[in-house]
C-alpha positions as CSV (number, residue, x, y, z in Angstrom):
1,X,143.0,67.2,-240.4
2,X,141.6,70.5,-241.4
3,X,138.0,71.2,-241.7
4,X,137.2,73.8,-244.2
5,X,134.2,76.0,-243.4
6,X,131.5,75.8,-245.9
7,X,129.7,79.2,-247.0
8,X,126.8,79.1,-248.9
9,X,125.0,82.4,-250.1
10,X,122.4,82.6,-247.6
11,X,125.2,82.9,-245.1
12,X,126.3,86.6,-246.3
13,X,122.3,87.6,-245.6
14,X,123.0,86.9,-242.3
15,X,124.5,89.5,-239.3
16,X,125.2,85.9,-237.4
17,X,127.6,85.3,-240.0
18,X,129.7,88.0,-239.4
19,X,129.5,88.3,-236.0
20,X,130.4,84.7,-235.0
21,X,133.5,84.6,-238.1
22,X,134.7,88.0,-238.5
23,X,134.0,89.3,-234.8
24,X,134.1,92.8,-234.0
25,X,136.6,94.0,-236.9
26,X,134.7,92.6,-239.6
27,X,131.5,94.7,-237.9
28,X,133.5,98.0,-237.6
29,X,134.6,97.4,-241.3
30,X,130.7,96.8,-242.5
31,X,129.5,99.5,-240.2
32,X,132.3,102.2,-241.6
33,X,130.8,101.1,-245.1
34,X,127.3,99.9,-245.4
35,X,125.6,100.5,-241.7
36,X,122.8,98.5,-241.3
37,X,120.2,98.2,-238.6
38,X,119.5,94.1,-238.3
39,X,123.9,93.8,-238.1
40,X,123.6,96.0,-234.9
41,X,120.8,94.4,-233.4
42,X,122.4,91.3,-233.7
43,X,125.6,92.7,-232.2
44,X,123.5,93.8,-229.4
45,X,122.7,90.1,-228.9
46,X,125.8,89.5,-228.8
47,X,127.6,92.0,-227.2
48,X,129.7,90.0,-224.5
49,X,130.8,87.0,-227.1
50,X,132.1,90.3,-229.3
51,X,133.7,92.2,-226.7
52,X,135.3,88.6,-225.3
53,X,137.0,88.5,-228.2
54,X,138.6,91.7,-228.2
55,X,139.1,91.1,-224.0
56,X,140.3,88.5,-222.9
57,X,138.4,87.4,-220.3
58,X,135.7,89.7,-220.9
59,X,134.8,92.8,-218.5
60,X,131.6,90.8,-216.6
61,X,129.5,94.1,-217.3
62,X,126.7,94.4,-219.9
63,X,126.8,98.0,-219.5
64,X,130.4,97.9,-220.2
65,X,130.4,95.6,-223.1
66,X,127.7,97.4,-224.7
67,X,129.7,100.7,-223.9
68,X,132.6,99.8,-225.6
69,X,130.7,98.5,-228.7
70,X,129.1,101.6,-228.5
71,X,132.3,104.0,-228.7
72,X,133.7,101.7,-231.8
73,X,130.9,101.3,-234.0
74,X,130.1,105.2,-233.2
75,X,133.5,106.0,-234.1
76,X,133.4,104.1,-237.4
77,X,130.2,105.3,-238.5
78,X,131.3,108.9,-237.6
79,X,134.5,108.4,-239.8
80,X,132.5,106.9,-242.3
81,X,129.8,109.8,-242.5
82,X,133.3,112.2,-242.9
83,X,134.4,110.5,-245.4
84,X,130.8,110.5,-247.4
85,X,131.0,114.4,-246.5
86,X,134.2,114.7,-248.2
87,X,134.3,112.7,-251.1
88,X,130.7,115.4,-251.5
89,X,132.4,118.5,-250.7
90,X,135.1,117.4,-253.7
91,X,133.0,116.6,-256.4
92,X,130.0,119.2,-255.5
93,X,132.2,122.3,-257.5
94,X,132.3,119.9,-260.2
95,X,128.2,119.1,-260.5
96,X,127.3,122.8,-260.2
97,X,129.1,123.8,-263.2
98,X,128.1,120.4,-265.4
99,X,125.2,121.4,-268.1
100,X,121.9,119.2,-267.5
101,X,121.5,116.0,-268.9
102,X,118.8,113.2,-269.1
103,X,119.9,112.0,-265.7
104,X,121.3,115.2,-264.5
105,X,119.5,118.3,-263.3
106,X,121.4,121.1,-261.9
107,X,117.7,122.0,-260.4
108,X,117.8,119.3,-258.1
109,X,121.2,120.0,-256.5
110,X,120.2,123.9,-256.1
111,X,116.6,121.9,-254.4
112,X,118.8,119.9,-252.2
113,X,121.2,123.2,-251.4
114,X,118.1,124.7,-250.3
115,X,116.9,122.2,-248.5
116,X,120.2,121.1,-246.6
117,X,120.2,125.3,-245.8
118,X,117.0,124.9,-243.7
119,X,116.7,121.0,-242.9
120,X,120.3,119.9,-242.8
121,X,121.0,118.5,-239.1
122,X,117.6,116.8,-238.9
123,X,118.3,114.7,-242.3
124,X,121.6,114.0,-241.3
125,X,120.1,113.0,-237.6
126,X,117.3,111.2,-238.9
127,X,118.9,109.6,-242.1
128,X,120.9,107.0,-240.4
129,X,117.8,105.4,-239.8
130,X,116.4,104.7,-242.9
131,X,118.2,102.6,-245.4
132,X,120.2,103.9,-248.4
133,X,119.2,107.1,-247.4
134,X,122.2,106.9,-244.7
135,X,124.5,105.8,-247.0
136,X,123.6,109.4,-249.6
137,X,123.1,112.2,-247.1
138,X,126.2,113.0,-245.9
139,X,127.8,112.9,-249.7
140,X,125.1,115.1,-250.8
141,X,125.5,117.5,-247.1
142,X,129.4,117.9,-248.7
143,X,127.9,118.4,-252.5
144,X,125.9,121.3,-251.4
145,X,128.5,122.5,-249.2
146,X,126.5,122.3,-246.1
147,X,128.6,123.7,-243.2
148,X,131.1,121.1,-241.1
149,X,130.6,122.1,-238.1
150,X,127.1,121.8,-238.1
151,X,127.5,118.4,-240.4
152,X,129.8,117.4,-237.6
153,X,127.4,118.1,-235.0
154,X,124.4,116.4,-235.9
155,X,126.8,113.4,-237.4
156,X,127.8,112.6,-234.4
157,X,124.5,113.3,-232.7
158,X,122.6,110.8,-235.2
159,X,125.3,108.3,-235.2
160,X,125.7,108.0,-231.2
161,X,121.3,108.0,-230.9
162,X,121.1,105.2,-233.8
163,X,124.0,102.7,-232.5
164,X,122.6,103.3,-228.8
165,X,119.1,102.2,-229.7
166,X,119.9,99.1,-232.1
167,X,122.4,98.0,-229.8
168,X,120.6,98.2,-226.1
169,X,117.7,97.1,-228.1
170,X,119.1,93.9,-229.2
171,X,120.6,93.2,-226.3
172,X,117.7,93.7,-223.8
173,X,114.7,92.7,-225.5
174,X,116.9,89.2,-226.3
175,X,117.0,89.0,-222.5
176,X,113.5,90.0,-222.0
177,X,111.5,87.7,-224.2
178,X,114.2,85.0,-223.0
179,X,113.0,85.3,-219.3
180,X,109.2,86.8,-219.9
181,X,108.5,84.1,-222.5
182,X,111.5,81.7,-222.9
183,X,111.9,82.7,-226.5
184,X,115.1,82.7,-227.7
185,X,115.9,85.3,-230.4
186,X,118.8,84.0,-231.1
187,X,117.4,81.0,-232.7
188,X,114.7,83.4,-235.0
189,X,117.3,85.7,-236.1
190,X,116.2,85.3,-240.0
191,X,112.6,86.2,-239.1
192,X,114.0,89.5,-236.9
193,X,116.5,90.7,-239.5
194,X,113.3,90.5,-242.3
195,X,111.0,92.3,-240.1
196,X,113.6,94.9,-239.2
197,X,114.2,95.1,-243.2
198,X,111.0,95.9,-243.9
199,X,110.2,98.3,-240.8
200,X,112.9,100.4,-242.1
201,X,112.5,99.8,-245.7
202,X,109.0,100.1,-246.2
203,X,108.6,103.9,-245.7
204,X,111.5,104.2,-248.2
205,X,109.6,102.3,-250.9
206,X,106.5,103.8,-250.3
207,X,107.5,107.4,-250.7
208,X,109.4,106.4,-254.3
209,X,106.8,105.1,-255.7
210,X,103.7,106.7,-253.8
211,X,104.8,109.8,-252.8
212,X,104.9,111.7,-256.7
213,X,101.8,110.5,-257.3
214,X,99.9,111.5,-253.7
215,X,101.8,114.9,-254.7
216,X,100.4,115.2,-258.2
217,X,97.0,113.9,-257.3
218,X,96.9,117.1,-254.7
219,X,97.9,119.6,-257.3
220,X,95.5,118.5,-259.9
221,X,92.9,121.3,-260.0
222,X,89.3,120.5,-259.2
């Protein structure tokens, strides 16, 4: 008799989820897409049961299993960045010649031109850590016509630093707290992915909805 698997919503919310049903190609496909930091800590936890699968047998190495998860989810998220990059560099001829609407300022693409110019590789570096952000800078790096081989560069540079440090992360602080204080992460995973949420979201949020108003409140004259 076949036993159907029963999903409910909260399931999607959950890295778990996709790790322990989809297994490492479902977690290349998300990462290439929608990179998130909670999906590769949780891979980090569980690095060997993912690499198993692709295996058989497994290597017996932590070091190797993490290296290996480390070269594929790199890989995709460089591909992915590319792709952002190029889908930009095809529409950017497009938005410089559109005339300004409500939602539409030419100003802001020549800001971000000029600002890509001087601060490129570090927001491309530093914006696969924060949320959404990731997901935007390397379409607006090909918009502006920012150049490849420095959008290659620090794409690869960011991409390899970011999936290092979520993965080891997950994967050694699950084995320290499990022999320092017998706490299994595994079995907290909902409160880790919310506090990892709101670590990297928070900064985000505050600068939309702070960071005008600290700016305004600093050029009002005295």
């Amino acid at each position: 008799m076949i036993e159907l698997l029963t999903i409910t919503w909260k399931d999607f919310l959950n890295p778990e989820f996709y790790i322990n049903n989809g297994g490492l190609w479902v977690l290349l496909f998300i990462v290439f897409f929608l990179p998130g930091d909670s999906l590769l800590f949780v891979a980090g936890i569980y690095s060997q049961k993912l690499v198993d699968k692709l295996i058989t047998g497994g290597t017996g190495s932590d070091i190797l299993d993490l290296t290996i998860l480390l070269i594929l989810i790199s890989t995709c998220g460089i591909i992915g960045n590319m792709l952002g990059y190029w889908f930009g560099k095809k529409s950017g001829p497009y938005l410089f010649t559109r005339k300004d609407t409500f939602l539409f300022k030419k100003r802001h693409l020549l800001d971000a031109k000029a600002f890509y110019e001087k601060h490129g590789g570090q927001a491309i570096v530093f914006a696969r850590f924060i949320p959404i952000v990731r997901t935007f800078a390397p379409i607006i790096g090909g918009i502006v016509s920012m150049d490849k081989k420095k959008f290659m560069l620090y794409n690869i540079a960011g991409c390899v630093s970011w999936v290092f440090l979520m993965l080891f992360a997950g994967h050694y602080l699950d084995k320290f707290f499990l022999k320092k204080f017998n706490f299994d992460l595994k079995q907290h995973l909902e409160i880790i992915v919310l506090v990892i949420v709101l670590i990297t979201t928070l900064p985000v949020l505050y600068k939309l909805f702070f960071g005008k108003r600290n700016g305004s409140s600093e050029e009002t004259p005295s």
